[in-house]
C-alpha positions as CSV (number, residue, x, y, z in Angstrom):
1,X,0.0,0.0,0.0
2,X,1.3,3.5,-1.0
3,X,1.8,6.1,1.9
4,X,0.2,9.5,1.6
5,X,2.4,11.7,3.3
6,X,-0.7,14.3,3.7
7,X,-2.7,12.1,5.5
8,X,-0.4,10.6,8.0
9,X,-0.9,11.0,12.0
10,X,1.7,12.0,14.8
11,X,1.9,9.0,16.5
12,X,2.2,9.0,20.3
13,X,5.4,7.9,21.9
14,X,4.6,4.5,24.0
15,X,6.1,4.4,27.7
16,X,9.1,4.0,29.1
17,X,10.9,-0.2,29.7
18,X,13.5,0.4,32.3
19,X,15.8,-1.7,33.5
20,X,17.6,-1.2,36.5
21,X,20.4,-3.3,37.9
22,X,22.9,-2.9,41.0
23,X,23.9,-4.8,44.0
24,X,21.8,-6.7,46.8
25,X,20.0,-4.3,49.1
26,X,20.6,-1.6,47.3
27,X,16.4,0.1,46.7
28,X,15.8,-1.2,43.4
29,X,12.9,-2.6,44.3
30,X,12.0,0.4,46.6
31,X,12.5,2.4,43.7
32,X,10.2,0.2,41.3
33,X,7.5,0.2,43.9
34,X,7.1,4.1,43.2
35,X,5.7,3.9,39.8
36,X,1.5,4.1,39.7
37,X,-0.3,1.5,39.5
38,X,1.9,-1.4,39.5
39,X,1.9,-5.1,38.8
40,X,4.5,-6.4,40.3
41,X,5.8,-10.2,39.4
42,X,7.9,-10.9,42.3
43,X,9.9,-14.0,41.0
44,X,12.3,-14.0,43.4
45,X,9.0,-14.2,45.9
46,X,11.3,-11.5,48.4
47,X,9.5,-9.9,51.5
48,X,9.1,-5.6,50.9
49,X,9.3,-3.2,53.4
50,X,6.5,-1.7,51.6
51,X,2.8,-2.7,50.3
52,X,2.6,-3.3,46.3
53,X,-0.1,-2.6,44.5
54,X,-0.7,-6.1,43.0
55,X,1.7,-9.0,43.6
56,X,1.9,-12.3,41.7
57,X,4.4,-14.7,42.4
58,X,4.7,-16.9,39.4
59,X,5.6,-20.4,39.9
60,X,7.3,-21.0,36.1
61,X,8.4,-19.8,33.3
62,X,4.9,-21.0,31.6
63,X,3.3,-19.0,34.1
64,X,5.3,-15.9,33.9
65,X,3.8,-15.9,30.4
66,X,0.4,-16.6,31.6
67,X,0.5,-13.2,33.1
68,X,2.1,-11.0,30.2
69,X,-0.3,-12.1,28.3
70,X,-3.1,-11.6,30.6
71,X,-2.2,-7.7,31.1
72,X,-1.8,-7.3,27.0
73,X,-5.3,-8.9,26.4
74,X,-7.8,-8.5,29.1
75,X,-9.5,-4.8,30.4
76,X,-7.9,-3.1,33.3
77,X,-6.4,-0.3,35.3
78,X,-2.8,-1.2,35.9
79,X,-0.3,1.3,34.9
80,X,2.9,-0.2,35.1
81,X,4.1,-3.8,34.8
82,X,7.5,-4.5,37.6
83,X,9.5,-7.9,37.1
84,X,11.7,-8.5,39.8
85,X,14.2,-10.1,38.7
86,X,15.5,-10.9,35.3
87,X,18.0,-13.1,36.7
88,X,15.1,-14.9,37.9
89,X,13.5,-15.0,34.7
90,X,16.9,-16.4,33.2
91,X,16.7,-19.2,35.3
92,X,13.4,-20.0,34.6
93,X,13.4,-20.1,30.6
94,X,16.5,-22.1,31.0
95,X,14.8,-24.6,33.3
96,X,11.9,-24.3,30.8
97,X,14.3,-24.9,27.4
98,X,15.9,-27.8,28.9
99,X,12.6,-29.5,29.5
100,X,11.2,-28.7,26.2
101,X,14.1,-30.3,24.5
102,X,15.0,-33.2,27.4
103,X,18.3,-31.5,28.4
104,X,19.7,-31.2,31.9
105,X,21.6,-28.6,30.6
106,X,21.6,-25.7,28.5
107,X,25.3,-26.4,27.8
108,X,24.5,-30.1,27.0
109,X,23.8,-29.4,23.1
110,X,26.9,-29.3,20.5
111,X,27.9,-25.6,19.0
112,X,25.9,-23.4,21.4
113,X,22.4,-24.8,20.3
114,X,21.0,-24.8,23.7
115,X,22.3,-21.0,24.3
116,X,20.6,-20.2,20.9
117,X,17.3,-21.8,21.8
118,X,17.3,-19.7,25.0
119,X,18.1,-16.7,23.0
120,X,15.0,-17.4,20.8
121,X,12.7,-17.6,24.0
122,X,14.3,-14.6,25.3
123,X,12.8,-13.0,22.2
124,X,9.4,-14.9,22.9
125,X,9.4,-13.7,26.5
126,X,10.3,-9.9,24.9
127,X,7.6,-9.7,22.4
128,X,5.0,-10.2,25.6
129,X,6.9,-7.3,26.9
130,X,6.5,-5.6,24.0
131,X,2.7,-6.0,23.9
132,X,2.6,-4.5,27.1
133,X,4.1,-1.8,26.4
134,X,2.6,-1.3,23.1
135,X,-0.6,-0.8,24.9
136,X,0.2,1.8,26.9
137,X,1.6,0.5,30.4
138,X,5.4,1.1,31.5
139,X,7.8,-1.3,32.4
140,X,10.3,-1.7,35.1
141,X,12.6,-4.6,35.0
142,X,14.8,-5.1,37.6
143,X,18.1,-7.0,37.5
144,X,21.3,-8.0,40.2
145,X,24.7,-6.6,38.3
146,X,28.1,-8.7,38.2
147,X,31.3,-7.9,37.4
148,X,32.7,-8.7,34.1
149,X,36.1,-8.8,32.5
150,X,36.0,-7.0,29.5
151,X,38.8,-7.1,26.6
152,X,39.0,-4.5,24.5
153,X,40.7,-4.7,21.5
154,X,42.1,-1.0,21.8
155,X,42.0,-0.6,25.5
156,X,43.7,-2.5,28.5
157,X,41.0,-5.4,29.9
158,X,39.0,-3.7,32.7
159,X,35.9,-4.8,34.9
160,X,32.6,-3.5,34.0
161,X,29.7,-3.7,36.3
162,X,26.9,-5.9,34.3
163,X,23.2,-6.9,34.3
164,X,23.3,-10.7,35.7
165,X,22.8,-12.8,32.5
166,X,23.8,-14.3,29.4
167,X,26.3,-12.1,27.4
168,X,24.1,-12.6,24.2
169,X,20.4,-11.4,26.6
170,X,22.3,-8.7,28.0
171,X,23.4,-6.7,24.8
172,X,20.0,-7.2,23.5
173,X,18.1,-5.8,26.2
174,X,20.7,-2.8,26.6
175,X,19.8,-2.4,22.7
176,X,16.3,-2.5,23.1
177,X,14.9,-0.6,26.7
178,X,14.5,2.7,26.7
179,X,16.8,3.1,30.0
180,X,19.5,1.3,31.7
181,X,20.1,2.6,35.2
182,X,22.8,1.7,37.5
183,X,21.9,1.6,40.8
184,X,24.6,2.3,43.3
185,X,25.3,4.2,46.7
186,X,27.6,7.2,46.0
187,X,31.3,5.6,47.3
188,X,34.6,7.3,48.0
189,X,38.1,6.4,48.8
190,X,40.4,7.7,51.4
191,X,43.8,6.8,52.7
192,X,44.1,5.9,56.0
193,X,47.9,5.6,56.3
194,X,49.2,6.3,53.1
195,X,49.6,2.9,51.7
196,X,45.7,1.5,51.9
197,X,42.6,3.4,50.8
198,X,39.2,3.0,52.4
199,X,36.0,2.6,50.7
200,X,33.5,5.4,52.7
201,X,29.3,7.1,52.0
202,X,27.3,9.6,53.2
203,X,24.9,7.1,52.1
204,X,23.5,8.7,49.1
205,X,22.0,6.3,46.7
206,X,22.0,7.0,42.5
207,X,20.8,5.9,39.1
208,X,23.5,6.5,36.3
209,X,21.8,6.7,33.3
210,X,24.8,7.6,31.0
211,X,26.9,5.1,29.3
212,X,30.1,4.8,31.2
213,X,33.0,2.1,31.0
214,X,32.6,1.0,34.7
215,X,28.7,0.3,34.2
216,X,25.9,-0.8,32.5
217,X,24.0,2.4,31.9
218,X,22.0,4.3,29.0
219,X,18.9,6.5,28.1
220,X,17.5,7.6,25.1
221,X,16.0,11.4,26.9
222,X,19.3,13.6,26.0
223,X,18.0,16.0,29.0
224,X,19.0,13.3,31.5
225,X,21.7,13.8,33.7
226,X,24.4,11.7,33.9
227,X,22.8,10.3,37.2
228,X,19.6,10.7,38.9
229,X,18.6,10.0,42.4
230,X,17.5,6.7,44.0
231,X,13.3,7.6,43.7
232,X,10.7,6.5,40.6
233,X,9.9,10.6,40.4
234,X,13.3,11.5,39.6
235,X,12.9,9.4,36.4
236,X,9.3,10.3,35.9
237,X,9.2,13.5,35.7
238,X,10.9,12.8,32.2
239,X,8.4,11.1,30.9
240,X,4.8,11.7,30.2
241,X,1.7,10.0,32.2
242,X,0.9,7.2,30.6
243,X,-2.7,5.0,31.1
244,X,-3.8,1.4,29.6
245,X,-5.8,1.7,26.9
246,X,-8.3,-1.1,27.2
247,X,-10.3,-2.5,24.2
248,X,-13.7,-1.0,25.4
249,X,-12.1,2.3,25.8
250,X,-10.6,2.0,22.3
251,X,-14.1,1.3,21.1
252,X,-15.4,4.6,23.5
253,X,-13.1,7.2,22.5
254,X,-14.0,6.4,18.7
């Protein structure tokens, strides 16, 4: 079909997917809990300091899916979809591919195949995240972080702080969310006796949302700073309201 420039629409821009990664303990999923009207998918099935909107703690990878798709087809007033964690969900669709394919390891299959079958249900598992998204809700993943090695071929090797999965499911989800945060609490060095320094806070906790060599990190709003505070309305405030659009309401509004 031939586009007619004249008669084409602004399209709205759909909500933010966030994913934010640091160390244990550190208010990620503090953080998370701040965005309105939240689902929250509590994998990890942790005790908050703190009373979620909605929380679902899905049993299997199977059932995980179950509820993506329940929140991209069915009517109602949730706002914001939280997964906590991916690592979680890592573990699952690997327990999952294995048992479609009668493996007891995703490392069991010649040439990578069982790492590329995961890869293709990562993209399975994204696509639900997608419809989400597509119809109007934001999404906050959160994630653990590890150090990795990383060799340059220009620099010297250096440690990076990573999101906690597969090398291949980590550079696609740093390709495709809208912003990568780094969660850490602001740390400084000092020497005690002139030989040995000592890690010290004054406790303040941050987001870095710029790419960096030391982290993880990106965002696609150029008015960003390169690091926001630890709170859901420091990063919301750059971002317009958003609202599920439900089928009847679709059918309303026309």
């Amino acid at each position: 079909m031939a586009i007619n420039l004249a008669e084409l629409q602004k399209t709205t821009q759909h909500p933010p997917i966030i994913v934010l990664h640091g160390h244990e303990g550190i208010g990620k999923s503090t953080t998370a809990n701040g965005f309105p009207g939240a689902y929250w998918l509590n994998l990890e099935n942790s005790t908050y300091d703190f009373d979620p909107n909605m929380v679902q703690v899905p049993k299997s990878y199977s059932e995980l899916l179950d509820h993506l798709s329940a929140l991209a087809e069915q009517q109602h007033s949730f706002k914001t979809v939280i997964i906590d964690t991916l690592d979680k969900v890592e573990i699952m669709m690997t327990e999952f591919v294995c048992a479609s394919n009668g493996w007891k390891s995703i490392s069991d299959p010649d040439y990578g195949k069982g790492y590329g079958k995961r890869s293709a249900e990562f993209q399975n598992f994204w696509n639900h995240i997608k419809a989400i998204n597509d119809r109007g809700m934001a999404i906050v993943i959160i994630a653990h972080t590890m150090i990795t090695e990383i060799k340059d071929p220009i620099l010297p090797t250096y440690d990076r702080h990573t999101i906690n999965i597969y090398k291949t499911e980590n550079a696609f989800i740093r390709r495709e969310a809208d912003l990568v945060g780094y969660c850490m609490i602001e740390t400084y060095t000092q020497s005690s006796d002139g030989t040995r320094n000592l890690a010290t806070t004054a406790g303040r906790r941050v987001i870095k949302v710029k790419p960096h060599p030391a982290y993880d990190a990106k965002t696609r709003k150029a008015a960003m700073p390169d690091e926001l505070d630890m709170c859901a309305d420091a990063i919301l405030q750059y971002y317009k309201p958003n609202r599920p659009q439900n089928k009847t309401e679709t059918k309303k509004e026309e």
